[in-house]
C-alpha positions in Angstrom: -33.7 146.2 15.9 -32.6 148.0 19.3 -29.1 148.3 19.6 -26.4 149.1 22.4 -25.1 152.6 22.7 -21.6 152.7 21.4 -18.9 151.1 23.2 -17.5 154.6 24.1 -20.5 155.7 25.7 -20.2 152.4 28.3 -19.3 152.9 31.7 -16.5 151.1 32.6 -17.8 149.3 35.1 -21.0 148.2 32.7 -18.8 147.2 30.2 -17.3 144.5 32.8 -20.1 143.5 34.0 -21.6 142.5 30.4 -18.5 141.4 29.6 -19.0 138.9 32.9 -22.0 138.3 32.3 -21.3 137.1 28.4 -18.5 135.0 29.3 -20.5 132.9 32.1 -23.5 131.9 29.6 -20.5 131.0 27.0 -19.2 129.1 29.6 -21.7 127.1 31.5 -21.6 123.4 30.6 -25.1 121.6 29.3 -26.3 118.7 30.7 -28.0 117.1 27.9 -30.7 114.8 28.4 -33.2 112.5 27.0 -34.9 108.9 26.8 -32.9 107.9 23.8 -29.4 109.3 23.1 -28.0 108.2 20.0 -24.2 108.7 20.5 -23.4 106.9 17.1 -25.3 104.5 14.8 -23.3 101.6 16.9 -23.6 103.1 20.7 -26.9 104.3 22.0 -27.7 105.4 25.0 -31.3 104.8 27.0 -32.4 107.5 29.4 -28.8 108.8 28.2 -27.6 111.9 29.2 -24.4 113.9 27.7 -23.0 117.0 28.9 -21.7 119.7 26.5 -18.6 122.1 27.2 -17.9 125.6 25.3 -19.9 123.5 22.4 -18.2 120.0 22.1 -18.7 116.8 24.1 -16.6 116.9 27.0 -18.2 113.3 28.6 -21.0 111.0 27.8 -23.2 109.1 30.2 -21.6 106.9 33.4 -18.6 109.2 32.5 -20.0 112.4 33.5 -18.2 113.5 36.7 -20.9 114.2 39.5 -19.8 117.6 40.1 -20.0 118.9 36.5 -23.7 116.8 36.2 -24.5 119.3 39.6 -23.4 122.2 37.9 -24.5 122.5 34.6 -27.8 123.5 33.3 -29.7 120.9 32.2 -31.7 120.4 29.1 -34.3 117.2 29.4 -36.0 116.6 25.9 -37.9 113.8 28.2 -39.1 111.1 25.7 -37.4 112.1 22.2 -34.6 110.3 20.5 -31.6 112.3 19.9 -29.2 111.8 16.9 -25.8 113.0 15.8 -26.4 116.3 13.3 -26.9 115.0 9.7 -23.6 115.4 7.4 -23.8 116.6 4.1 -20.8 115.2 2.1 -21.2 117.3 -1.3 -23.8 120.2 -1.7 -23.7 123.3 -4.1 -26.9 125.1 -2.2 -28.1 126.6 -5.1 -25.2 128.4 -5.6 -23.6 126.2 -8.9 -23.1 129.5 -10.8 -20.3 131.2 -8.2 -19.0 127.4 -7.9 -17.8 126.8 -11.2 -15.4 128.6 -13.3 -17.3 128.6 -17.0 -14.3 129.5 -19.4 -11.7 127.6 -18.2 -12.3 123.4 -17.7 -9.7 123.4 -15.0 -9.4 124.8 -11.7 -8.4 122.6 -9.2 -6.8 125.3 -6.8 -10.3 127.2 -6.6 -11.7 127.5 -3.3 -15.3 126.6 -2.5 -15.0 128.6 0.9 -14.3 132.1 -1.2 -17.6 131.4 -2.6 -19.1 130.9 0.8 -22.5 132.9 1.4 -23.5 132.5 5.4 -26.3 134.2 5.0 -27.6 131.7 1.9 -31.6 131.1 2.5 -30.3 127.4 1.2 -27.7 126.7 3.9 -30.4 128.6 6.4 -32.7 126.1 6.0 -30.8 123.3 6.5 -31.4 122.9 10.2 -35.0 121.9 10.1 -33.8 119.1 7.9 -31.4 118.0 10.4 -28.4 119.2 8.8 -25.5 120.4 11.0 -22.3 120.3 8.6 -22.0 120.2 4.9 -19.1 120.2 2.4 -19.7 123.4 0.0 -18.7 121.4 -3.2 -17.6 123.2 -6.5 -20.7 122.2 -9.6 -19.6 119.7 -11.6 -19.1 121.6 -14.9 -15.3 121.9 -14.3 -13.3 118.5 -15.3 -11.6 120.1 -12.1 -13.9 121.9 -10.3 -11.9 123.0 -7.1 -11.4 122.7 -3.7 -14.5 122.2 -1.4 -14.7 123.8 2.1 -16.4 122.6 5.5 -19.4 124.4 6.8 -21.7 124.4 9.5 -25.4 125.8 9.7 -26.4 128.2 12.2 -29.6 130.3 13.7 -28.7 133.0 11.7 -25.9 132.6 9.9 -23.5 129.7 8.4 -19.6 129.5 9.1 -16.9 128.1 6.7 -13.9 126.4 8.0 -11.3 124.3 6.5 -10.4 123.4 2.6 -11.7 119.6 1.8 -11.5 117.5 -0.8 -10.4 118.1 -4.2 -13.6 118.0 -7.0 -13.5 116.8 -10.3 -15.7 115.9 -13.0 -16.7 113.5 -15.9 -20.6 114.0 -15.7 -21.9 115.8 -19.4 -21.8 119.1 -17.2 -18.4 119.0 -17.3 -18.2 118.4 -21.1 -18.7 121.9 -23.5 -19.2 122.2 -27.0 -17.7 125.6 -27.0 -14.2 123.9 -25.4 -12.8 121.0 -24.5 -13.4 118.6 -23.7 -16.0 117.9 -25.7 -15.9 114.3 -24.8 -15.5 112.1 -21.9 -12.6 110.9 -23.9 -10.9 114.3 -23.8 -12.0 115.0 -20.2 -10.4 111.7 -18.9 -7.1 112.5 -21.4 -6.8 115.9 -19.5 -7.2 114.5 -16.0 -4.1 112.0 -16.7 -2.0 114.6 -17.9 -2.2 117.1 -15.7 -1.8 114.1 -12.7 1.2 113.1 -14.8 2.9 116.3 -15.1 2.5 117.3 -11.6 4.0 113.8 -10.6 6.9 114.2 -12.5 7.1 117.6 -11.7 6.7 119.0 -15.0 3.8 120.8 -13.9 3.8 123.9 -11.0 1.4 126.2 -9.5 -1.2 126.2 -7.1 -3.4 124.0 -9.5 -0.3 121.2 -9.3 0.1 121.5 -6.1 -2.9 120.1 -5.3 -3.2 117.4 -7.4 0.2 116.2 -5.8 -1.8 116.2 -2.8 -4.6 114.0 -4.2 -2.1 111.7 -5.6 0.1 111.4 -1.9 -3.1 110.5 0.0 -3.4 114.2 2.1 -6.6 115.4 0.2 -9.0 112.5 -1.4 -10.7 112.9 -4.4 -15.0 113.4 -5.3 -15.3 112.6 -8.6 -19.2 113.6 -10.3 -19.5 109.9 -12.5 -22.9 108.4 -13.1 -22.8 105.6 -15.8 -20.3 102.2 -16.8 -18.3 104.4 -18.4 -17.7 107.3 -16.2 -17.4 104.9 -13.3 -14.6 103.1 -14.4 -12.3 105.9 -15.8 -12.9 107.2 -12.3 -11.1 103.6 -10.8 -8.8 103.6 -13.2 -7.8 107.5 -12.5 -8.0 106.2 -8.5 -5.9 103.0 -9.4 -3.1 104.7 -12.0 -2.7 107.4 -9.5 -3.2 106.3 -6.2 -6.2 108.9 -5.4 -8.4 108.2 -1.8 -12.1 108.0 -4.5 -15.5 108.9 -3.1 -17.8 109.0 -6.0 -20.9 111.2 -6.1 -23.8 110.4 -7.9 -23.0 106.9 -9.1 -25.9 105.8 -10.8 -24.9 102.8 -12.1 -22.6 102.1 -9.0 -24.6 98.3 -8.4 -22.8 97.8 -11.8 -18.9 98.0 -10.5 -19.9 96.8 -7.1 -16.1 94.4 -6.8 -14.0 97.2 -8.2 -15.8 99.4 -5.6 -15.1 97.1 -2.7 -11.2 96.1 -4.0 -10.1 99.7 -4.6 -11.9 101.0 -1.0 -14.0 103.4 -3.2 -16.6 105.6 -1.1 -19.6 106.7 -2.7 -22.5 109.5 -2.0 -25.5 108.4 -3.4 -28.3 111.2 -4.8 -31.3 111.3 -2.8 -34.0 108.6 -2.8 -37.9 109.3 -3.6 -41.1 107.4 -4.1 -40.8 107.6 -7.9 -37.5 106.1 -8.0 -36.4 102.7 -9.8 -36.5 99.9 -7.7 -32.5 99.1 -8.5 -31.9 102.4 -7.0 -33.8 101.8 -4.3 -32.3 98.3 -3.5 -28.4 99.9 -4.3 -27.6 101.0 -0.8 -28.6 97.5 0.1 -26.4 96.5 -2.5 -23.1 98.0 -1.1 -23.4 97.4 2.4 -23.6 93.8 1.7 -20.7 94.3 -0.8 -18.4 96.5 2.0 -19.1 99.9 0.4 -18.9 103.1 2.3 -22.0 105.1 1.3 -24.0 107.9 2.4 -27.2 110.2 1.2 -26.9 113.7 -0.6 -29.5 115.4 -2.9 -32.2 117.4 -1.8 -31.6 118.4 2.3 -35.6 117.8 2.5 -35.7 114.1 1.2 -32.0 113.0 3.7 -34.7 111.1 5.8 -37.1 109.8 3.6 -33.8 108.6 1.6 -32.9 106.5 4.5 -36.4 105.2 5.4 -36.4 103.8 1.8 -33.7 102.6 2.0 -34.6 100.5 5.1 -38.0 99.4 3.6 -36.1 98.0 0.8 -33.3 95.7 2.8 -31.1 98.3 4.5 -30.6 97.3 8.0 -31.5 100.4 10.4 -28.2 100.9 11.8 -26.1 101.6 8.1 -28.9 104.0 7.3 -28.2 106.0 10.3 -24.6 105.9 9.5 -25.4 107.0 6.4 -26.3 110.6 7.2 -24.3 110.6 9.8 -20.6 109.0 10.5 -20.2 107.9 7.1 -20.2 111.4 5.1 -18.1 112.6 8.4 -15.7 110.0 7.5 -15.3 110.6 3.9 -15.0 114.0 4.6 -11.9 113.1 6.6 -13.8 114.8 9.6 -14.9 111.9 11.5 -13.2 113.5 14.6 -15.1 116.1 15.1 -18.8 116.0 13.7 -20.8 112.6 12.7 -21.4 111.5 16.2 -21.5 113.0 19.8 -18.9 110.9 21.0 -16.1 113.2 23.6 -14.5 115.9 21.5 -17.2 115.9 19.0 -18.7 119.2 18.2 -21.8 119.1 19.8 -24.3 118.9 16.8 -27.5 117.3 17.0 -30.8 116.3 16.1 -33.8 115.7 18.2 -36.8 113.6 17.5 -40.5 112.5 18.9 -39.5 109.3 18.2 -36.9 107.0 16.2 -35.7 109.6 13.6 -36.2 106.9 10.9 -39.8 106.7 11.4 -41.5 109.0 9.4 -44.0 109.8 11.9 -41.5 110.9 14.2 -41.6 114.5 14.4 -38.8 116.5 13.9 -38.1 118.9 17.1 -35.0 121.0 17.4 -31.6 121.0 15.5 -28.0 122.1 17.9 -25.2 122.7 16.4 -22.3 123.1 18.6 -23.7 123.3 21.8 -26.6 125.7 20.6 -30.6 125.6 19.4 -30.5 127.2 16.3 -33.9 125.5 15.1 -37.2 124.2 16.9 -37.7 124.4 20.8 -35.9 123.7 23.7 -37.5 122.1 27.3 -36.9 125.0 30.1 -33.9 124.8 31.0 -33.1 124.2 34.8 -29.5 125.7 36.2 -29.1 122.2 38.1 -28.4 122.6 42.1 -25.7 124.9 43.1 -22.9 123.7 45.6 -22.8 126.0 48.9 -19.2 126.5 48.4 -16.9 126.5 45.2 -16.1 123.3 44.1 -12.9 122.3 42.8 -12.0 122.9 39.0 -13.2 119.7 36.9 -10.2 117.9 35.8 -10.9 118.5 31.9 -12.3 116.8 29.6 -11.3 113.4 28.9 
C-alpha cells in the first residue's frame, strides 16, 4: 500500500490544500435517486429521490429544496428499489467465546462493545446481506450475559457506538453442571433475587445498577427463552418487575401468543429456512395478527429468504419489510436514527434490481451513512453548478 510522506515533510500549503480538498468531498450533499425509494415499510416513494448530508437524511422527496437538488452530486440507481439498511437486533458474529464470561453465571455490567472486533470477517460481510446496524449481543451462557452495544458495518471496518440492552438468559447454555444453576429453576431463583436486592437497595455495584435500570424502564431487557417454560418465567420476570421484554429465539412463542400481546412483549425470531416446520413458518403470521412486534435474526445470509417465507406463508409484504427493518430499530430503542431513511436518519441503505422480497431481485450495493461500502455505484454526476454562490440552505428540517 503507497502511503503519504509524513506529515512533517508536507508543505504547508499542501497540507491545506488536501485538508480543502478532504473537507469538500466530506461535505457535498448526495442526491439520491431511483425508481423505487422505500423510505419505510409504510411510505414509499416512486421515481423517489432523497438527498443525503454529512451521512444522514437531511430531506426526502417534494421536500428537497431546489437549490440543494442543483448542488449536490447525484446518484441515479435508475430502475432498482431501494430499502432502509437491514437491522440486526441480537448477533454474537462468531465471537460467543469473548461474549460470555464462563466462571461466573452473572455479569450484567459487562460490555459487549469492549469485546468489539471492527475488523471481524463476520461483521465484514454483513453488507452484502444488507445489513447496516446490528446489536453485538453477549452469548447466552450467562443467566446475565451483559450489556450489548450498537454497531454499524463498514467498507473496511465496523464502528461500535452506544451500550444497549441488557442480556440475560434461561436457554440450557446458560445452565452448567460445573455451577449453578444447574436448573432453569435455579437460573430463574437467581434472576429474582438479584432484581429484588437491587430494588430494595440491598444490592450495589455496577452489576445492580443496571438492573435498576431494566426495572425503571431506561434499558429493556433480551431474554434467550425458547420453550412453555422458559417463556413464561420470562413474563412473569417482565410482569413481577416491570422490565420493557424482547424475547430472542422464542420457539414456542405461537404458544403464549395473549400474554405476548397483554404484556407488549417484543420478540426476535431465529432465521427461517426451507427445512423448517410449517408452525414456524406460519409464526410470524401468527403474531402480526395477534399485535406482536417481531423481527428476523439468525444467519445474516438467510434475513431475506426469512422474510420471503414468511410472506409465502400469510405474512402480508409490508410487516416483513418492517421486520428487518423499523421493527429491530425499534426494539433497539434506535428507531431515530437507523430502520428507515426518513430526515435525520443515518443514511443506510440497501439497493435492489427489483422488490427486495423477490428472490430474484438481485442484490446491488449496501450505504451505510451516506457511503458505498459494498457493490457498485451509477457514475456519479456533480449536478449543475450555479454561476454565483448561492445562499447557505436553511438546514435541515
Amino acid at each position: 500500500m503507497r502511503r503519504l510522506p509524513p506529515r512533517a515533510v508536507l508543505g504547508p500549503a499542501l497540507l491545506a490544500a488536501l485538508s480543502a480538498t478532504c473537507g469538500l468531498a466530506r461535505a457535498q450533499d448526495v442526491l439520491l435517486g431511483a425508481r423505487r425509494i422505500v423510505v419505510a415499510a409504510d411510505s414509499v416513494l416512486d421515481d423517489g429521490r432523497v438527498l443525503i448530508r454529512q451521512g444522514k437524511v437531511a430531506y426526502v422527496g417534494s421536500d428537497i429544496p431546489a437549490e440543494a437538488r442543483a448542488r449536490a452530486r447525484r446518484v441515479d440507481y435508475g430502475d432498482a428499489t431501494v430499502v432502509p439498511g437491514f437491522v440486526l437486533a441480537a448477533a454474537t458474529l462468531g465471537q460467543e467465546r469473548d461474549l460470555a464470561e464462563r466462571a461466573l453465571p452473572f455479569t450484567p455490567d459487562l460490555r459487549a462493545a469492549e469485546a468489539f472486533d471492527p475488523w471481524h470477517e463476520d461483521l465484514l460481510a454483513l453488507p452484502q446481506y444488507g445489513v447496516t446496524s446490528l446489536a453485538l449481543a453477549p452469548a447466552p451462557g450467562n443467566v446475565a450475559g451483559g450489556l450489548a452495544a450498537l454497531v454499524k458495518t463498514g467498507r473496511d471496518r465496523g464502528t461500535v457506538g452506544a451500550d444497549l440492552f441488557v442480556s440475560l438468559s434461561l436457554v440450557p447454555a446458560a445452565r452448567d453442571q460445573e455451577r449453578p444453576p444447574t436448573s432453569l429453576m435455579g437460573a430463574v431463583e437467581l434472576l429474582r433475587s438479584a432484581c429484588d436486592a437491587a430494588r430494595t437497595g440491598a444490592a450495589t455495584g455496577p452489576d445492580a445498577a443496571v438492573l435498576r435500570q431494566a426495572m425503571q424502564g431506561t434499558r429493556s431487557v433480551f431474554v434467550y427463552a425458547d420453550n412453555f417454560a422458559e417463556l413464561n418465567a420470562a413474563l412473569d420476570l417482565a410482569r413481577d418487575f416491570g422490565l420493557r421484554l424482547v424475547l430472542v429465539g422464542a420457539a414456542d412463542a405461537g404458544k403464549v401468543l395473549p400474554r405476548l400481546a397483554q404484556q407488549q412483549v417484543g420478540v426476535v425470531l431465529d432465521s427461517l429456512g426451507p427445512e423448517a416446520r410449517l408452525e414456524q413458518l406460519q409464526l410470524p403470521t401468527r403474531l402480526a395478527e395477534a399485535g406482536v412486534a417481531f423481527c428476523f435474526a439468525g444467519r445474516p445470509a438467510q434475513l431475506r429468504l426469512s422474510a420471503a417465507l414468511a410472506v409465502h406463508h400469510g405474512l402480508d409484504r409490508k410487516t416483513a419489510l418492517q421486520a428487518l427493518t423499523r421493527v429491530p430499530a425499534a426494539l433497539l430503542d434506535q428507531a431515530a436514527t437507523i430502520g428507515s431513511l426518513r430526515q435525520g436518519c443515518a443514511a443506510d441503505f440497501v439497493v435492489f434490481a427489483g422488490d427486495p422480497l423477490d428472490l430474484g431481485s438481485a442484490w446491488v450495493a449496501t450505504w451505510v451513512d451516506g457511503e458505498l461500502v459494498h457493490g457498485t455505484s451509477p457514475a456519479a454526476s456533480p449536478g449543475p453548478q450555479p454561476a454565483a454562490e448561492p445562499a447557505a440552505d436553511a438546514g435541515v428540517r
